[in-house]
C-alpha positions as CSV (number, residue, x, y, z in Angstrom):
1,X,-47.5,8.4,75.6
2,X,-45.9,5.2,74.5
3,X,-48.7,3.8,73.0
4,X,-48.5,7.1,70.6
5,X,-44.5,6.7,69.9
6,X,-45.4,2.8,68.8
7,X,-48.3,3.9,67.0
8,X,-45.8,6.0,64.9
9,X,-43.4,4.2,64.8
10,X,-45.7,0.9,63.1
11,X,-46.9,3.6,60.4
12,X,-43.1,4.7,59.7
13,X,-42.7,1.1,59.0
14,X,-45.3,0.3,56.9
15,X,-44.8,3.7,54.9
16,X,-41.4,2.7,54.3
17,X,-42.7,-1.3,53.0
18,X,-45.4,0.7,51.8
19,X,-42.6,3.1,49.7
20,X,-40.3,0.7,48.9
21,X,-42.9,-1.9,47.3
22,X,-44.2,1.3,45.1
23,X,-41.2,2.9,43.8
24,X,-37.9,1.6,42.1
25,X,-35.0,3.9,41.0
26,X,-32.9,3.6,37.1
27,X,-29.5,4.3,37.3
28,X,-27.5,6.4,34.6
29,X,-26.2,3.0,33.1
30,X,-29.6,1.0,32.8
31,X,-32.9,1.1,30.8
32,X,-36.0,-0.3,33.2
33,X,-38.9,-2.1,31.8
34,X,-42.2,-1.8,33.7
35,X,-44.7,-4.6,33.1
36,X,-48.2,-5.0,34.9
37,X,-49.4,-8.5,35.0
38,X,-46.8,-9.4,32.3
39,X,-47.8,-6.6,29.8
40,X,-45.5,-4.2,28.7
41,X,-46.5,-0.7,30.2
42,X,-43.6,2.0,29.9
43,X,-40.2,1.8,29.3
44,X,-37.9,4.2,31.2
45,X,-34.7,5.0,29.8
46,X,-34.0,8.4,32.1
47,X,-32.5,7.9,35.6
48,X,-34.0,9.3,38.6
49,X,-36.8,7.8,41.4
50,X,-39.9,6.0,39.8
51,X,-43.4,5.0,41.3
52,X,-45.4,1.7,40.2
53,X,-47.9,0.0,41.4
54,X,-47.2,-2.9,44.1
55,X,-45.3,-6.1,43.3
56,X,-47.7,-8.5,42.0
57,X,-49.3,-6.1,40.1
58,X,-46.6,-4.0,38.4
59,X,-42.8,-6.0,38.1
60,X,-39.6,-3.8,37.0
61,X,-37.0,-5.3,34.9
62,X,-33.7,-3.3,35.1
63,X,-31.3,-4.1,31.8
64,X,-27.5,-2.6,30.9
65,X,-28.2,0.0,28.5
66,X,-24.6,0.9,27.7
67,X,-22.1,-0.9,24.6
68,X,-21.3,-4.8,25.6
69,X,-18.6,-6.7,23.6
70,X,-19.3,-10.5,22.7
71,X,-16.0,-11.9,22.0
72,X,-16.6,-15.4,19.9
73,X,-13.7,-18.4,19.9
74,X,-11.5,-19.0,17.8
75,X,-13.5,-21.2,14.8
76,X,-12.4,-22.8,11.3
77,X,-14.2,-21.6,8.4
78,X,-13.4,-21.9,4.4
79,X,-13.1,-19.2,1.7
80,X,-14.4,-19.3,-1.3
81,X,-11.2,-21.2,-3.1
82,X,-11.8,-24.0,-0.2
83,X,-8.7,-22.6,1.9
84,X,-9.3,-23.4,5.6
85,X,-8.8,-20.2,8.0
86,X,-9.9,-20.0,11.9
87,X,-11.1,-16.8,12.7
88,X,-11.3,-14.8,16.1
89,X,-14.4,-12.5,15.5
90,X,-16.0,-10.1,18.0
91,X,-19.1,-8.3,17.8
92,X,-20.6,-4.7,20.0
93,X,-24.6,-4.6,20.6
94,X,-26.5,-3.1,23.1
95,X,-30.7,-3.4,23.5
96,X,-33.0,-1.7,21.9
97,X,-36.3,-3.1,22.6
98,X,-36.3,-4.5,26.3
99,X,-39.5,-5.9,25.9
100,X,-38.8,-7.9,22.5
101,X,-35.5,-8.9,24.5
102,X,-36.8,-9.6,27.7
103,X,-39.5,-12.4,25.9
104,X,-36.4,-13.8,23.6
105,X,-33.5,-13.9,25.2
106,X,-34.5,-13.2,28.8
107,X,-30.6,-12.3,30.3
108,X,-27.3,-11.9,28.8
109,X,-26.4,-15.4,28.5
110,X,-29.4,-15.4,26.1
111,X,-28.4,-12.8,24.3
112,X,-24.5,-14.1,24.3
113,X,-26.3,-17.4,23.1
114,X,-28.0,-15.8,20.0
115,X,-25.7,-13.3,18.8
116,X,-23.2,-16.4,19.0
117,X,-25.9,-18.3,16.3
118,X,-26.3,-15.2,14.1
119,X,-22.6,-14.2,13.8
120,X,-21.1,-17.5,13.2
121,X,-23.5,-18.0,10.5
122,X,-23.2,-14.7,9.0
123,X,-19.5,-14.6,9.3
124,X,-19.1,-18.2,7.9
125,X,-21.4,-17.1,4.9
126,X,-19.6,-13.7,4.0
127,X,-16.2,-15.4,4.0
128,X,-17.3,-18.0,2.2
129,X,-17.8,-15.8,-0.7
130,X,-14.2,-14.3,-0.7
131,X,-11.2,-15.5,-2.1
132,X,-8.4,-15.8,0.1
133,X,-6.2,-13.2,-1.1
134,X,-8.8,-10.5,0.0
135,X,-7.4,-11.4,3.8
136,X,-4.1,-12.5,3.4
137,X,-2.2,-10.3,-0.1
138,X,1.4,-9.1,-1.0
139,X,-0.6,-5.7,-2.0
140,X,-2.3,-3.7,0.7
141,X,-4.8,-2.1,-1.4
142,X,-6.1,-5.6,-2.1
143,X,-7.1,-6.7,1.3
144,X,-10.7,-6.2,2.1
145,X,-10.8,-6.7,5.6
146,X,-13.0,-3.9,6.1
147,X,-15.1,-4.7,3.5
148,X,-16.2,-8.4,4.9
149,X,-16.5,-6.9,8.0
150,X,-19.1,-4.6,6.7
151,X,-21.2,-7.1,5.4
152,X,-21.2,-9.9,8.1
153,X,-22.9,-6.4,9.9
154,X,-25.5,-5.7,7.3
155,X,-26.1,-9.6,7.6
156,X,-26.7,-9.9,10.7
157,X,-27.6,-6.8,12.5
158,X,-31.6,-6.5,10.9
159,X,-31.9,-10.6,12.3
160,X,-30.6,-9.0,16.1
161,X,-32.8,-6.5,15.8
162,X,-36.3,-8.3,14.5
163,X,-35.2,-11.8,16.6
164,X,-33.8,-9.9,19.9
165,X,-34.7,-6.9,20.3
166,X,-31.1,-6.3,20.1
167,X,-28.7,-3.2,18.5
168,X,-25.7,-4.6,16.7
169,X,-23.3,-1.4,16.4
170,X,-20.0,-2.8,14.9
171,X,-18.8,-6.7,13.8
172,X,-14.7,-7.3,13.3
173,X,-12.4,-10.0,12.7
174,X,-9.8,-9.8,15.8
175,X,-7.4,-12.4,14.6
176,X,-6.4,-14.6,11.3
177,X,-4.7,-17.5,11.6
178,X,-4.1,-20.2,9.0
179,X,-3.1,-23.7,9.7
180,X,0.3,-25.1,8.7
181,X,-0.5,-26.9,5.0
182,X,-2.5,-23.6,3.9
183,X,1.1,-21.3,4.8
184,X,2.7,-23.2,2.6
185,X,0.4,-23.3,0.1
186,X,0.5,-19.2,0.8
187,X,4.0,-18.8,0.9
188,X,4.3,-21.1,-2.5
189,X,2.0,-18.6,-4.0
190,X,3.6,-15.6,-2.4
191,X,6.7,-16.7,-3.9
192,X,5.5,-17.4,-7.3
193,X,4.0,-13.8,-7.3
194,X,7.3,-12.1,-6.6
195,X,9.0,-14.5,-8.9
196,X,6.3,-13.1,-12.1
197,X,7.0,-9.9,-10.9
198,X,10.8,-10.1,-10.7
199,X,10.5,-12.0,-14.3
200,X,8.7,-9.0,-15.4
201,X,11.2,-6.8,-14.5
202,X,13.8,-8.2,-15.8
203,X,12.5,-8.9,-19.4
204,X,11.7,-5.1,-19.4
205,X,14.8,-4.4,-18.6
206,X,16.6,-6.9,-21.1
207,X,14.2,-4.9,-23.8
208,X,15.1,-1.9,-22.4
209,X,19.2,-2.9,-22.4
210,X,18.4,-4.2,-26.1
211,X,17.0,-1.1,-27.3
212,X,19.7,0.7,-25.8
213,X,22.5,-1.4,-27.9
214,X,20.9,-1.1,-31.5
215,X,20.6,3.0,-30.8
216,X,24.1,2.8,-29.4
217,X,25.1,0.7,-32.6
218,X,23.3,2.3,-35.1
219,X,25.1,5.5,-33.6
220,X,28.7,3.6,-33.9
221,X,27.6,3.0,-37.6
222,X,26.4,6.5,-38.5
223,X,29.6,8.3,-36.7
224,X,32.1,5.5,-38.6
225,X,30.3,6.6,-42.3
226,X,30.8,10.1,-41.3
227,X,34.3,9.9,-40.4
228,X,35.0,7.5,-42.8
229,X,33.9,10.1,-45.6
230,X,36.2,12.6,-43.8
231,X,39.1,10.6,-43.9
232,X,38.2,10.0,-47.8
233,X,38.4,13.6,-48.4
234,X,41.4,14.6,-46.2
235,X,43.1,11.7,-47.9
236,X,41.8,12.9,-51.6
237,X,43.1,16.6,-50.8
238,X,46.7,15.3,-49.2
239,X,46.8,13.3,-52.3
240,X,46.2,16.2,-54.8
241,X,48.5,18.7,-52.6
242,X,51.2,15.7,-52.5
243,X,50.8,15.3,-56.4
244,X,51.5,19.0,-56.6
245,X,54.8,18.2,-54.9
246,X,55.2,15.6,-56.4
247,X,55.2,17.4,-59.5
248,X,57.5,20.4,-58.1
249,X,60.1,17.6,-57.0
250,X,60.4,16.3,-60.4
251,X,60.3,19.7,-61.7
252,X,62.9,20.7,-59.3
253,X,63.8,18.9,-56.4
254,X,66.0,21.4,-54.2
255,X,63.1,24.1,-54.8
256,X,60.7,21.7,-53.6
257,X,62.8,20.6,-50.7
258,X,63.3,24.5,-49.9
259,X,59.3,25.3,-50.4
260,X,58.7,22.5,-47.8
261,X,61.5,23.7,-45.0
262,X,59.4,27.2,-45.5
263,X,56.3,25.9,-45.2
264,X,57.4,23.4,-42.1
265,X,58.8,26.9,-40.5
266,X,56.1,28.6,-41.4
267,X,53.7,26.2,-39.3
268,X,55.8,26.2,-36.5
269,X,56.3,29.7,-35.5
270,X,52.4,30.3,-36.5
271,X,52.0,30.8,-32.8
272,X,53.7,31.9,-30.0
273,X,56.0,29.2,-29.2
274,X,59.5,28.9,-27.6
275,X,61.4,26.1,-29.1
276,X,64.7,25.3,-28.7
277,X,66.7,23.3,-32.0
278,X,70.5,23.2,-33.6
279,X,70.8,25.4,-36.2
280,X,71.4,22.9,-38.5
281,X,68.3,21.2,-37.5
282,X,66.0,21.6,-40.4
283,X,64.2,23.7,-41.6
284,X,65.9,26.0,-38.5
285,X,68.9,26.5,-41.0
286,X,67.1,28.9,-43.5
287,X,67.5,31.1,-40.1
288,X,71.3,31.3,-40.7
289,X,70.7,32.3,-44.4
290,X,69.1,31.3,-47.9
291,X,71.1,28.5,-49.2
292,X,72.7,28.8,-52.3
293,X,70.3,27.4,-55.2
294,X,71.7,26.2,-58.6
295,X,69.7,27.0,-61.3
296,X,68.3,23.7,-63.3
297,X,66.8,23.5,-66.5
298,X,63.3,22.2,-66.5
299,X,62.6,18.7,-67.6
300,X,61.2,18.4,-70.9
């Protein structure tokens, strides 16, 4: 009876060796890579329990499948106009092709080794073709940030692929910096920027000032003419109705004097006015009475 329990308990034990040295499992985060005496055979990206063939024979290589960030040191490149910058760049990949990565790169390290090569190179090239003023501007809509990012991707992202077997999903810049000399150099520009700008302005607005004086003068001239010529004929019709008094004055002065109190009176109690005089007060005396008027010869 014992010798039966041992017997079992031996094949137990080798099934389980036996088991474990033919099957492997692939968690939800990994992509496994099965290869039988160094040959590629499958590649199994769906989790769950697998069955191979006996170490030796078949060997599993187990990768991360999911997003991994590579976050590169801050390095000094050059734009195009020569300006010295140090960027901090970053870059998300993720394999594609175990196998092509497996014979490359091997591991991670690898992989962080390569991807280091490729994006420095593409991100030195790509910046070196852009001006300055594309990262660092006065004018938002003139900085192309996302722009150079794009093509440091489409640089190096078919190189990852065919080199490494490797998915490049996104590149970015992190962080700018600019050493002491160049912000100076940018802050002399900066200022002579605002300092066209404000010029600008103003000699618009000394034309616009200037314009605004010769209308206002030409105005001032046009209104003076008109009431110039207004005055000209008030003055010529006082003159002629003066020269008719004139002429009743020498004609007969105390009927001229008497005409004028009417008409004086006549002007003042046009409206409804309350007006308070002496009776003496002229013309207020023609109230009292019409004085007595000698009769005079006319002049001959």
């Amino acid at each position: 009876m014992k010798n039966i329990w041992g017997i079992i308990g031996i094949i137990v034990v080798v099934a389980s060796l036996a088991l474990a040295m033919c099957s492997f499992q692939v968690r939800q985060t990994e992509t496994a890579l099965v290869t039988r005496f160094g040959d590629p055979v499958r590649t199994i990206t769906k989790p769950g329990f697998q069955f191979r063939w006996p170490v030796g024979i078949e060997n599993v290589h187990k990768f991360d499948s999911r997003l991994q960030l590579l976050d590169i040191k801050m390095e000094e490149t050059t734009t195009a106009g020569g300006e010295p910058i140090i960027v901090n760049s970053f870059i998300v990949w993720r394999i594609a092709e175990p196998h092509k990565y497996l014979v490359s790169v091997r591991d991670t390290k690898g992989a962080q080794d390569g991807l280091e090569d490729l994006l420095r190179n593409a991100r030195n090239s790509v910046i070196g073709r852009h001006y300055f003023s594309d990262f660092v501007n006065t004018d938002p809509a003139k900085i192309r940030f996302e722009s150079i990012e794009k093509e440091i991707l489409e640089e190096i992202a078919p190189r990852a692929k065919s080199s490494y077997g490797i998915e490049v999903s996104s590149v970015g810049i992190k962080r700018l910096e600019i050493s002491e000399k160049t912000s100076e150099k940018v802050f002399e520009r900066m200022k002579a920027d605002r300092k066209r700008k404000t010029d600008n302005i103003l000699a618009a607005g000394t034309a616009e000032a200037e314009k605004i004086r010769s209308d206002a003068l030409a105005k001032q001239k046009e209104l003076l003419a008109v009431a110039e010529a207004q005055a000209k004929a008030i003055r010529g019709a006082g003159d002629a109705e003066a020269a008719a008094y004139y002429k009743m004055l020498e004609a007969d002065p105390e009927l001229a004097m008497f005409l004028r109190d009417l008409e004086a009176l006549r002007t003042i109690l046009k409206e409804r006015s309350t007006i308070v005089l002496g009776t003496d007060t002229e013309p207020m005396q023609l109230l009292k009475g019409i004085p007595p008027m000698k009769k005079t010869e006319p002049k001959q």
